[in-house]
N, C-alpha and C positions, 0 to 999 in steps of 0.2 A: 617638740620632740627632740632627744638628743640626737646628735650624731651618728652614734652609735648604733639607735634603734630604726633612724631612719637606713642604714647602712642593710641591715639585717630582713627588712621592709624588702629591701632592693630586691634582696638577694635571693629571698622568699618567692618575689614578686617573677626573677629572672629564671628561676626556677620551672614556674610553673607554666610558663609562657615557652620554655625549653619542652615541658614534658605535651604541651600542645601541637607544638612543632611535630615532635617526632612521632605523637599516633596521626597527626594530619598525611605525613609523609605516608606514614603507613600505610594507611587509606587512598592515596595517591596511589600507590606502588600497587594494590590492588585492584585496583581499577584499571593500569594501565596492562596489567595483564589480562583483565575480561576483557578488553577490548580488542587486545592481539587475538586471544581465542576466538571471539567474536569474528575477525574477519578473516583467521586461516578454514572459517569450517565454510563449508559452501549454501548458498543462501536455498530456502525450503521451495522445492518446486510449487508454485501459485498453482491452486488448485481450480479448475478450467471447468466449468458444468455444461453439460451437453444438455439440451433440450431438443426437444422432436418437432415434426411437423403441423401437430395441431398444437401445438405451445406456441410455434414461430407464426401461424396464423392469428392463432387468439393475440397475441402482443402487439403484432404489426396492424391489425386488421385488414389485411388482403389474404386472396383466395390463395389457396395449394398451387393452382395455374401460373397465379403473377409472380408466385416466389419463384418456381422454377425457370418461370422466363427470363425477371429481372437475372436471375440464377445465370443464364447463358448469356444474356448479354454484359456481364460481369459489373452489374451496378447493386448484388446482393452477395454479401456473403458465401465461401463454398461452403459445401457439405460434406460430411465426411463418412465413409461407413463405420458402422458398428458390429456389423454382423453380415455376414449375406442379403438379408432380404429389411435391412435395416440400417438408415442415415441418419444423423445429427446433427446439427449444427452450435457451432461456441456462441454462446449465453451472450458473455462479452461483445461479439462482433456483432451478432444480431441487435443488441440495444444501442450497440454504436448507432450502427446503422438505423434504426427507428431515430435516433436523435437528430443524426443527419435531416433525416427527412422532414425533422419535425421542426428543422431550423427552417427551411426552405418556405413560405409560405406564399399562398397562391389567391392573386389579385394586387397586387398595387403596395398598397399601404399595411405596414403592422397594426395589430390594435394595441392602443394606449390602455 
């Protein structure tokens, strides 16, 4: 190749590696505004499911009596009302708590 063409090669070549540059940036510059947006806005309240007292019995497998008991001696989740004549309990804390329980195992040894 001449001089000349490889000169023009260059030039082409620096060109186009310029015009990558600058949509790269572009895209950089864009992103770094979602991101700002992203964490001026406030993050979406977790949405919390109440379950009742025959859901928190079927799950757990103990009676309406032991919930309430564990209930006072404060080794069960609180409840909360939902109406007057009507309590709930968060989803979450009660499966916590089944897991707790279920880490706990009784006799000696784990099974393999």
């Amino acid at each position: 190749m001449a001089h000349e063409q490889v000169g023009t090669l260059l030039d082409h070549l620096l060109a186009s590696y310029r015009e990558e540059i600058n949509a790269i940036r572009g895209e950089l510059a864009e992103l770094r505004q979602e991101i700002r947006r992203d964490r001026q806005q406030p993050p979406a309240p977790a949405h919390r499911a109440t379950i009742r007292i025959k859901e928190v019995c079927s799950r757990s497998g103990l009676s309406r009596a032991t919930i309430y008991r564990l209930e006072s001696e404060g080794k069960w989740p609180r409840r909360y009302r939902l109406t007057d004549g009507t309590v709930g309990w968060d989803e979450a804390e009660v499966e916590a708590r089944i897991a707790e329980m279920q880490a706990t195992r009784v006799g000696g040894t784990t099974p393999r």
